[in-house]
TIMI-2910 file (N, C-alpha, C, CB; in pm, 1 decimal, decimal comma, always signed):
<rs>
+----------+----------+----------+----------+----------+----------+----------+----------+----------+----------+----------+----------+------+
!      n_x !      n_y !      n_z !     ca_x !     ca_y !     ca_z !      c_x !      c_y !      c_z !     cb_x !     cb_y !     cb_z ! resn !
+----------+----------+----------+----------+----------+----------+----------+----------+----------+----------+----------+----------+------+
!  +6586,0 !  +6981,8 !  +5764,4 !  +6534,4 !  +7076,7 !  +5668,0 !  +6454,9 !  +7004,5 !  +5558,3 !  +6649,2 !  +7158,1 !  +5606,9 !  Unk !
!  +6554,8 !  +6944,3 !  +5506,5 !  +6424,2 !  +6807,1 !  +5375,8 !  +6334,7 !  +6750,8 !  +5452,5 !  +6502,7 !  +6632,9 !  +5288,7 !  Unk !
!  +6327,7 !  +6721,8 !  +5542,9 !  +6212,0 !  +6625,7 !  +5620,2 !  +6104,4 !  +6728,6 !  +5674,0 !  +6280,9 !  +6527,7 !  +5764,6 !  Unk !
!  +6130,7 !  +6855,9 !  +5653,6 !  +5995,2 !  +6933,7 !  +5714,6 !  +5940,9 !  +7016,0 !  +5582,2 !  +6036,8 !  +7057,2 !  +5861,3 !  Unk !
!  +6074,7 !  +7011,7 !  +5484,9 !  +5958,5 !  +7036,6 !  +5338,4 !  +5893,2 !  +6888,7 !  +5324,0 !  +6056,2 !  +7084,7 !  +5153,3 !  Unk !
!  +5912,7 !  +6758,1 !  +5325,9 !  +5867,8 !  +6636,4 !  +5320,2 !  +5747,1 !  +6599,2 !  +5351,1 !  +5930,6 !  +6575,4 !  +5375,9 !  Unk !
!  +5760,9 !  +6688,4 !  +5489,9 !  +5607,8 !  +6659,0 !  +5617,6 !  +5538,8 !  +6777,4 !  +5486,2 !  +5623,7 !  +6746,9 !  +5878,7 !  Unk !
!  +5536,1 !  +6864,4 !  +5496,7 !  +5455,8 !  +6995,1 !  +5421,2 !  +5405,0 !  +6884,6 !  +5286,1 !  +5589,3 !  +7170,0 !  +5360,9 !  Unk !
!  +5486,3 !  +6817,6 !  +5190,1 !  +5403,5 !  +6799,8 !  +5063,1 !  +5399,2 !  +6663,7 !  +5077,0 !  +5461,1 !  +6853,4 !  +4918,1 !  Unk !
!  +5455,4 !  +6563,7 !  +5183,7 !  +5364,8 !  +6472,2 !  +5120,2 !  +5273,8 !  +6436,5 !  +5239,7 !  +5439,3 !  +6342,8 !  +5049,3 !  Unk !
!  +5321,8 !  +6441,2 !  +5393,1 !  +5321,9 !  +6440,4 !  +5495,6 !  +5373,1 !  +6347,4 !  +5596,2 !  +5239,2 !  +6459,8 !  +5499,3 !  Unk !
!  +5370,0 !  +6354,7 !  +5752,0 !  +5413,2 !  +6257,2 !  +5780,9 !  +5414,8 !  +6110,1 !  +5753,7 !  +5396,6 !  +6274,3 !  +5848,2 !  Unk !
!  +5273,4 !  +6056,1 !  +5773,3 !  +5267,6 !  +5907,7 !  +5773,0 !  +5268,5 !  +5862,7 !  +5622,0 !  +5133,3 !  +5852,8 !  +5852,2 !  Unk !
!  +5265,3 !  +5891,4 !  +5527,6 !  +5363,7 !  +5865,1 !  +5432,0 !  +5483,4 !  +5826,1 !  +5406,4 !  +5372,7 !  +5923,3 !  +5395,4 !  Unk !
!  +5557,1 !  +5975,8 !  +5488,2 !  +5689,9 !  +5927,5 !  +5499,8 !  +5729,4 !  +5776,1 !  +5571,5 !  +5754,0 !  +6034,7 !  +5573,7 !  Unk !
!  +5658,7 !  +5803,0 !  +5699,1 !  +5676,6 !  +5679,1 !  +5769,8 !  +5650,9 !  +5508,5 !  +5691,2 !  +5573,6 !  +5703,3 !  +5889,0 !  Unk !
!  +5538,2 !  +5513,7 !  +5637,6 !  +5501,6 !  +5399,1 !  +5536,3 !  +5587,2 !  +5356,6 !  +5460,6 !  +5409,1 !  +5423,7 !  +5453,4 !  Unk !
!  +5731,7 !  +5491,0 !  +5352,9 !  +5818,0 !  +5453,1 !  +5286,2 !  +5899,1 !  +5410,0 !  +5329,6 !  +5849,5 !  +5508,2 !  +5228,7 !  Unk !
!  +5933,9 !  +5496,2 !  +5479,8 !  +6073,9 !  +5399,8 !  +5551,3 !  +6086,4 !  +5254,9 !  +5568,7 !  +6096,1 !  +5432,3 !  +5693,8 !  Unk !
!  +5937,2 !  +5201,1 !  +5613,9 !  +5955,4 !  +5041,3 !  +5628,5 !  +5937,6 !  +4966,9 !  +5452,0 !  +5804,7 !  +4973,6 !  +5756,8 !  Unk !
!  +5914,1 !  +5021,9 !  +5391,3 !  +5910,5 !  +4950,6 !  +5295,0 !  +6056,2 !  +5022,0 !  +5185,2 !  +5743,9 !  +4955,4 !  +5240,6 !  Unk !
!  +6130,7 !  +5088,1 !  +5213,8 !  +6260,7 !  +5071,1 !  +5165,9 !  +6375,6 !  +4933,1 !  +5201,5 !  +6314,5 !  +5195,0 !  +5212,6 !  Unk !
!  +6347,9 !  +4861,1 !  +5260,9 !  +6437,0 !  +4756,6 !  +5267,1 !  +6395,2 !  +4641,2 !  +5180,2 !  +6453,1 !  +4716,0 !  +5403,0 !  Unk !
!  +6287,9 !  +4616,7 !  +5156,2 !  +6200,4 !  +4569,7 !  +5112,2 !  +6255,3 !  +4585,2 !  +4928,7 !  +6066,9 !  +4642,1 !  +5179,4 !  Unk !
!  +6219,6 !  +4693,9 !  +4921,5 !  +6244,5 !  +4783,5 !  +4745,6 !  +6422,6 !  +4734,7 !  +4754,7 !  +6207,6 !  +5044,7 !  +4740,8 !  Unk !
!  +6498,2 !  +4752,6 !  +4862,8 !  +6623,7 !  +4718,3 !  +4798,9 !  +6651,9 !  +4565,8 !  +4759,4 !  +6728,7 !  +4762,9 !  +4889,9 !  Unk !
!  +6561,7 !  +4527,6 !  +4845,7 !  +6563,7 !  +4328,4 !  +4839,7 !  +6525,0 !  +4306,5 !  +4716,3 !  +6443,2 !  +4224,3 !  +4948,1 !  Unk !
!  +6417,2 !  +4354,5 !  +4652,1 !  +6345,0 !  +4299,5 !  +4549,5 !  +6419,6 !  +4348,8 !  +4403,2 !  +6187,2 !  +4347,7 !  +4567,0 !  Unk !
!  +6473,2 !  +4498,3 !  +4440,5 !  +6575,9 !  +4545,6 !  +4338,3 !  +6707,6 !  +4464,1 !  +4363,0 !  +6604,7 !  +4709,7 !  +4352,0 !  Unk !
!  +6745,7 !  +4451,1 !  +4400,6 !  +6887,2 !  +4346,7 !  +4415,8 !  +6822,3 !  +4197,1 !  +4339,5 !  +6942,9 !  +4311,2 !  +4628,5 !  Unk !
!  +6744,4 !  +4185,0 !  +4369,8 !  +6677,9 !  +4018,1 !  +4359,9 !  +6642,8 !  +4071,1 !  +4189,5 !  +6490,4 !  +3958,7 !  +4501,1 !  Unk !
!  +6621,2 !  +4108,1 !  +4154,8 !  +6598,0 !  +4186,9 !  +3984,3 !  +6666,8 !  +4232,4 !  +3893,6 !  +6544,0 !  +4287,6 !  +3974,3 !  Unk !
!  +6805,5 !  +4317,0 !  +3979,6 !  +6946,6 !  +4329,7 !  +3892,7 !  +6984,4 !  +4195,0 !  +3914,2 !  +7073,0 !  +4446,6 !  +3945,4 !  Unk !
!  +6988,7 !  +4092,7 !  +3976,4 !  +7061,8 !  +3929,7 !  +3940,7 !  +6988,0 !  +3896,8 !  +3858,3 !  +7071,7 !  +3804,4 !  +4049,1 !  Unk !
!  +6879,7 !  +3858,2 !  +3875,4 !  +6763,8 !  +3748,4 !  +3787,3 !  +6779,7 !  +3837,5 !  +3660,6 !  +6562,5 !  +3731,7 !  +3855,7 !  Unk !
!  +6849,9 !  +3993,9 !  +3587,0 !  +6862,4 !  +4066,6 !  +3460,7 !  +6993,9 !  +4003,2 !  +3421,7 !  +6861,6 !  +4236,2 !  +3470,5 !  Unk !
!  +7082,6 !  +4004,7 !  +3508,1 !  +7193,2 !  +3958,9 !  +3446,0 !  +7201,2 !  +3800,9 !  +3438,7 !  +7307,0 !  +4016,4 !  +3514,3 !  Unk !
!  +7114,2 !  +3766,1 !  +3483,7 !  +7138,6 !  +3568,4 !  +3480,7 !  +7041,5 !  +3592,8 !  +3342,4 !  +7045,1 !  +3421,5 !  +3662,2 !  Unk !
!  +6950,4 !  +3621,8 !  +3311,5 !  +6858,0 !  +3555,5 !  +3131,7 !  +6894,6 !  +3673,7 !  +3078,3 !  +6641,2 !  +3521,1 !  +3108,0 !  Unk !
!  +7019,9 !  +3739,8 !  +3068,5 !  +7074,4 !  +3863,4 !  +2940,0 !  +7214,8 !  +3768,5 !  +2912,9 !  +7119,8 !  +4081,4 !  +3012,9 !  Unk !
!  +7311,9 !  +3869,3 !  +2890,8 !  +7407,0 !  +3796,2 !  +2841,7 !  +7496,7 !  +3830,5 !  +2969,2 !  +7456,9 !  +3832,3 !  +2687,7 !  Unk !
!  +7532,8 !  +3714,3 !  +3045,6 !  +7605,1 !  +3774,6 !  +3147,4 !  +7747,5 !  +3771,4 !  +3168,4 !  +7560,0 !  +3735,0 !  +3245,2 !  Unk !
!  +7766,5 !  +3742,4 !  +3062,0 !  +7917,2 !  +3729,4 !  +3022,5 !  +7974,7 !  +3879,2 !  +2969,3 !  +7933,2 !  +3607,6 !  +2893,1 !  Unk !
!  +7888,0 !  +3917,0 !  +2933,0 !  +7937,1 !  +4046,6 !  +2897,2 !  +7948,2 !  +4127,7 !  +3012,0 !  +7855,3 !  +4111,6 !  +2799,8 !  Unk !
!  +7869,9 !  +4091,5 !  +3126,1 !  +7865,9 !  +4194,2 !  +3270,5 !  +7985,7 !  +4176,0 !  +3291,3 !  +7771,2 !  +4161,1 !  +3412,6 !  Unk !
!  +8004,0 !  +4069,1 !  +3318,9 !  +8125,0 !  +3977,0 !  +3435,4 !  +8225,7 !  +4044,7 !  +3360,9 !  +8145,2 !  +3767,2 !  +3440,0 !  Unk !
!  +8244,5 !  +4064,7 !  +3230,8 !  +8399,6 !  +4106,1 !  +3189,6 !  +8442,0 !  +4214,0 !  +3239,4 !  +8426,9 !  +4126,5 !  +3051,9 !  Unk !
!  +8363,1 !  +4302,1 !  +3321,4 !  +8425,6 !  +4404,8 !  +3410,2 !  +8442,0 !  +4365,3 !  +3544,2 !  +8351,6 !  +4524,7 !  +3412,5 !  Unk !
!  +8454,0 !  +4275,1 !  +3555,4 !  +8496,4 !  +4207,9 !  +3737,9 !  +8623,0 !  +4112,1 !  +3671,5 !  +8324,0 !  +4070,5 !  +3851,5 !  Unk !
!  +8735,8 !  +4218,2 !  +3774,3 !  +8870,3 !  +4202,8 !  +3736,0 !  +8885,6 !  +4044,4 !  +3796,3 !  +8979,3 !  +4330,3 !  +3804,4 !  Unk !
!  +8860,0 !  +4001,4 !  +3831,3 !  +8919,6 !  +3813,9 !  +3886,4 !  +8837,8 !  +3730,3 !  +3819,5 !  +8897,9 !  +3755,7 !  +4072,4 !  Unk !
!  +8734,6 !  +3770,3 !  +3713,8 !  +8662,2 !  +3665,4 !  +3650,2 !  +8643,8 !  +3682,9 !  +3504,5 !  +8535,5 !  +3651,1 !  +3711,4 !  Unk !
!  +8735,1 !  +3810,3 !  +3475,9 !  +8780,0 !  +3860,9 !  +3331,4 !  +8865,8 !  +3753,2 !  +3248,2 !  +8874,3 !  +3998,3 !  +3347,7 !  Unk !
!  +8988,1 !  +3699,2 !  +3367,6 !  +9070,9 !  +3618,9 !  +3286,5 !  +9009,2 !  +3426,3 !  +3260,5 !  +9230,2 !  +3635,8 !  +3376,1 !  Unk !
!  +8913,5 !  +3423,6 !  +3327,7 !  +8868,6 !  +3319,0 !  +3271,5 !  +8793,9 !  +3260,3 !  +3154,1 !  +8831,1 !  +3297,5 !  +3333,2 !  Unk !
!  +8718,5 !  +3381,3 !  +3067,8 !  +8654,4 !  +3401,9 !  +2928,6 !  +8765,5 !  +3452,0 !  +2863,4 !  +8525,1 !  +3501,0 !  +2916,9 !  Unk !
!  +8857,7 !  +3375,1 !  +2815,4 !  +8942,1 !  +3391,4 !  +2685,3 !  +8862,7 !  +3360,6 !  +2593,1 !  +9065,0 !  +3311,9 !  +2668,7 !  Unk !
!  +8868,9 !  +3492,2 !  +2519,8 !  +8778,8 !  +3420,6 !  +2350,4 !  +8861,3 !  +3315,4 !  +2279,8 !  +8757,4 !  +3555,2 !  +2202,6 !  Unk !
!  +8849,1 !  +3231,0 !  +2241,9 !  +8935,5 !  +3118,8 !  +2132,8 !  +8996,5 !  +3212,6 !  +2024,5 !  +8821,2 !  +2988,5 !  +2042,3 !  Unk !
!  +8954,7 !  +3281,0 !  +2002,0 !  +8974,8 !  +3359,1 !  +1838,0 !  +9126,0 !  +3348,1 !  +1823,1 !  +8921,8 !  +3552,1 !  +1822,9 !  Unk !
+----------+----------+----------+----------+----------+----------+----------+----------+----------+----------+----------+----------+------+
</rs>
């Protein structure tokens, strides 16, 4: 049913063009959420990943 309103507005070979280049968009988005969290502060990510929480004890 979505794929024949799909064909109607954008059309087929469109569609087809996005399919091969969705693996692609997830590689480069994966490769972009790391390389955000490696030059932000990534210590602040990590404190929600329960096995690497207890290793940043603040000194305080």
């Amino acid at each position: 049913m979505v794929q024949k309103i799909l064909n109607k507005i954008i059309g087929a070979k469109y569609i087809a063009i996005a399919r091969t280049w969705v693996p692609n968009m997830v590689a480069w988005g994966t490769v972009g959420g790391v390389a955000l969290i490696h030059f932000t502060d990534w210590r602040l990510v990590l404190d929600y990943v329960p096995y690497i929480r207890g290793k940043f004890k603040s000194d305080e």
